[in-house]
Residue, then its C-alpha position, 0 to 999 in steps of 0.5 A: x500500500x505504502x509503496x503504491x502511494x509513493x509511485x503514485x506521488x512519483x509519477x511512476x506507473x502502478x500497473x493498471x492498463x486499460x481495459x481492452x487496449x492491447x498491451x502487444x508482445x515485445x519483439x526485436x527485429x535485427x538489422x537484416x529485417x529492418x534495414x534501417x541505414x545508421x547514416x541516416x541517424x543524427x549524430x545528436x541523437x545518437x549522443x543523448x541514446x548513449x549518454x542515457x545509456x551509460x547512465x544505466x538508463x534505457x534509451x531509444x529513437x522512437x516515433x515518427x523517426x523511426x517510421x521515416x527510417x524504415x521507409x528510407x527517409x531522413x528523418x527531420x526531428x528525432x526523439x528519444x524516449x527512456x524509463x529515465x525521469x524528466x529530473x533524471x535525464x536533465x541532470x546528465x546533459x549540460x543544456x537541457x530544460x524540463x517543459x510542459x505541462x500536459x505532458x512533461x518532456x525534456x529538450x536537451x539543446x545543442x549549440x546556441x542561437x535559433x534553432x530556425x536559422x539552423x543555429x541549434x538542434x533540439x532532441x525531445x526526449x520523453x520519459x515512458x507513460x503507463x496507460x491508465x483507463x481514463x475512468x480511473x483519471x481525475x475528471x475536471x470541468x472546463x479545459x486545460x485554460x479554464x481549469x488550471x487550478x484544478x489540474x495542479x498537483x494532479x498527473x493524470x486528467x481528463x475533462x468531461x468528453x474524455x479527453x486528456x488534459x493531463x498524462x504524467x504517469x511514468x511506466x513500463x516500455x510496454x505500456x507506453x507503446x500500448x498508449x501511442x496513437x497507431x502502430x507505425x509510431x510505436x517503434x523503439x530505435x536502439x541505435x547501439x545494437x541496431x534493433x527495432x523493438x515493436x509491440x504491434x506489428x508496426x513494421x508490417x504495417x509500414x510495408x503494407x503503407x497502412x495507418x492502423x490505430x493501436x486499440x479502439x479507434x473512438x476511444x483513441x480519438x476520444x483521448x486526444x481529437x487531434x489525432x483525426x488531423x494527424x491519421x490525414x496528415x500521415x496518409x498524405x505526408x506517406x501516401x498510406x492507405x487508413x486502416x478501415x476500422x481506424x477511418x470509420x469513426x473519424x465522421x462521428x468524433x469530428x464534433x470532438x475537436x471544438x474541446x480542443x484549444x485553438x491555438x493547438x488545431x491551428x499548429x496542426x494546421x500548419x503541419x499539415x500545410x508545410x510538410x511537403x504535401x500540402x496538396x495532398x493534405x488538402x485531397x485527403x480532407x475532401x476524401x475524409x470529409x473534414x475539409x469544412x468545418x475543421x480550420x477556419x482559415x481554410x473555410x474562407x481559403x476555400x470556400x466554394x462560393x468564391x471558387x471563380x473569382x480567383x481566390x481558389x487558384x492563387x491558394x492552390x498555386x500557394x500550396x504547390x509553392x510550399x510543397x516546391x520549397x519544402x521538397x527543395x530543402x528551402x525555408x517555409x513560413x506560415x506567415x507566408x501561407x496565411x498571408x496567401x489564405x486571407x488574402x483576398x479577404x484583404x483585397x475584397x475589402x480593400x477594393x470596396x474602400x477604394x471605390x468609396x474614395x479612399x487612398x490606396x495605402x490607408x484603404x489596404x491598412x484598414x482592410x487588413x484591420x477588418x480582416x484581423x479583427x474577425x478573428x479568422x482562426x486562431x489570428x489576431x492582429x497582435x504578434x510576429x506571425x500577424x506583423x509579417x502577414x501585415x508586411x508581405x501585405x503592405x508592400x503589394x501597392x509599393x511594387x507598382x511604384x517604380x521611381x525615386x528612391x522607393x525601389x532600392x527601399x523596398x529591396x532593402x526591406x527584411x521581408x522583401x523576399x517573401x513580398x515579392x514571392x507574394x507578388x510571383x505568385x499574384x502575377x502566376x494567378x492572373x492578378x497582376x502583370x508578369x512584366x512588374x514581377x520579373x521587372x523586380x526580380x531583375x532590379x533585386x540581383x542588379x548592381x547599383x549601375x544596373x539599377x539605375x539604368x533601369x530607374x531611369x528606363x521606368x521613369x521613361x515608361x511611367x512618362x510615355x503612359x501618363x502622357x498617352x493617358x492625359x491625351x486619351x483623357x482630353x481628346x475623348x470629349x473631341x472625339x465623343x462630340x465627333x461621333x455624335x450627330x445633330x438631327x437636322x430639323x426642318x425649315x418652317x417654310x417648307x413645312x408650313x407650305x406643305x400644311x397649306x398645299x395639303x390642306x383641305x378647303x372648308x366649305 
């Protein structure tokens, strides 16, 4: 009793598994059978597994990483799960930070910087759950926001739809495989003896390219909604097919996903869109019937009401651009994405403020405020993410200005880039004329000398067409009058000879 207390404020597992939820039976598949390249591992990764290691701890690659080597694949990010705890496994590594609340983890840092720029590399490393019945959690009302004072002190939790607000009871390898969302995920690296563990036929399945759920699919969606978004993402990232009994509840427990905070379906969001198969992602959704309802921002990106007013076409060539860039190895920004989502919610209004006289530049700022305040997702007008949506926006009316100084500004702008590939793409769509895109193209790789050259040239055609304008202006009342012919009337002699002559004479 003493002791099953003591596990209990340790966080450790107390052996109770969930009914029905299959434990699986440990199996361990050499080299020959797998055939994982070990180049392919991150050599930081490889570092945490042995330094756990010669700690006396179990340790592993696990997850996703795994799934993409035994499909040949480099994996982006590695994680290493272990039976070490959270303080553990911080008190072995010089740079590592405990974080996290619903589930804790532990990042432990390599090099200094930002990671995004490629400064630093983070390796996640998890501790193994039990998986405990979610009857037997502490039910709360309210979500992880609204109850955050309920939650402390407690390691287990769910709310009142079942699903887990809070997971930090530490078990067996067993259990915590058991407690993992589908089978091809469930797979434990040992890059030291090369050895894939797998509990539930995990590698079958990642030869057969089938999504399967490890234990009752409603039940596992129940635990965690966002798992209906990833089953898509992984059968569009991996061109798998989802296991039909893993498909069929995914209808019914769509509902699910309004329990989840916004802020945590709109990072799905943007997994699903920049991992390289953001089209495919977008065919999957169609296929599962989850592309109206689920993302505010690509209800309004997609609507079929507007289908034929271009707003359709420039998303879509967005997204093949951002499979194009992720494919190549080149950055993507969600700021970027979103910006081609709402935009022509921006332009629609900005259009209407115009025709009601406003000037361009205060016009678009206001049609960018009305577009952040409705909120559309989880975006506000507040932040970075808003700020370079805003830049990218702001800089579209600038690219038609082609004198003075304003150019070699404008190139010198941070965000100029990712304003101009904005631009490509409004030109690629229709929008805008091709010759203003690959007139910028040019005059941001010229020299000084160049550029001028090429000033000087704009400022030439910027005359001709103001003077062809200014002509065309005065001359149309001229030839307006031109063409417009008086009615000739007649004389009033000849007419009142006629009444006379064709008069009859009274008697």
């Amino acid at each position: 009793m003493i002791k099953k207390f003591i596990d209990k404020l340790l966080g450790k597992s107390t052996g109770v598994v969930a009914p029905g939820v299959p434990a699986g039976k440990r199996v361990e598949v050499g080299k020959a059978e797998h055939g994982i390249d070990p180049t392919l591992v991150d050599e930081r990764a490889l570092k945490v597994v042995s330094t756990l290691a010669e700690g006396g701890f179990e340790a592993y690659i696990v997850g996703g990483a795994v799934r993409d080597l035994l499909l040949g694949l480099r994996p982006k990010d590695f994680d290493v799960a272990t039976n070490a705890t959270p303080e553990q496994v911080k008190a072995l590594f010089r740079r590592a930070f405990i974080i996290g609340r619903r589930f804790r983890i532990v990042h432990v840092v390599f090099g200094r910087g930002r990671q995004d720029r490629g400064l630093s590399e983070v390796i996640e490393v998890s501790t193994f759950r039990a998986y405990l019945d979610a009857a037997a959690a502490q039910q709360i009302e309210g979500n992880e926001k609204t109850s955050k004072s309920d939650m402390a002190g407690k390691t287990h939790v769910v709310d009142a739809s079942g699903r887990v607000l809070r997971d930090n009871v530490w078990g067996p390898q067993v259990e915590d495989a058991a407690r993992r969302d589908f089978t091809i995920n469930a797979l434990y690296y040992d890059p030291q003896r090369e050895v894939v563990v797998d509990y539930h036929r995990g590698i079958k399945d990642a030869k057969k390219k089938l999504l399967r759920m490890i234990g009752d699919p409603a039940t596992r969606y129940r635990e965690d909604p966002v798992r209906i978004i990833r089953v898509v993402r992984f059968a569009a990232k991996l061109g798998f097919e989802i296991e039909p009994k893993t498909r069929a509840p995914i209808k019914e427990m769509v509902a699910l996903l309004d329990n989840v905070p916004p802020s945590r379906t709109f990072d799905e969001m943007i997994k699903l869109l920049q991992t390289g198969h953001a089209m495919a992602s977008i065919e999957e959704l169609r296929k599962q019937g989850l592309h109206r309802g689920v993302f505010p921002v690509l209800d309004v990106a997609l609507d079929e009401a507007h289908r034929h007013d271009g707003r359709e076409k420039f998303v879509h060539l967005a997204l093949a651009d951002t499979d194009r860039r992720v494919n190549e190895g080149k950055p993507v920004a969600p700021s970027f994405m979103l910006a081609c989502m709402l935009w022509h919610d921006v332009l629609d209004r900005w259009q209407k403020l115009r025709q009601q006289g406003e000037t361009p530049t205060p016009a678009l700022q206001d049609a960018i405020d009305a577009v952040f305040d409705a909120r559309i997702g989880d975006i506000s007008g507040r932040g970075k993410l808003a700020a370079d949506m805003r830049d990218i926006w702001m800089m579209q009316p600038r690219f038609e200005r082609r004198t003075g100084n304003s150019p070699n500004a404008l190139v010198d702008q941070p965000r100029f880039r990712a304003g101009f590939d904005f631009l490509r793409l409004r030109a690629e769509a229709g929008e805008m004329d091709t010759e203003l895109a690959v007139w910028w193209e040019a005059f941001s790789t010229a020299n000084a000398e160049m550029r001028q050259d090429m000033l000087a040239q704009a400022r030439e055609t910027e005359h001709a067409r103001r003077v062809a304008t200014h002509t065309e202006t005065r001359d149309a009342p001229r030839a307006a009058a031109k063409k417009r012919r008086r009615r000739r009337r007649k004389p009033a002699d000849a007419g009142g000879e006629a009444d006379v002559a064709g008069a009859v004479p009274r008697e």
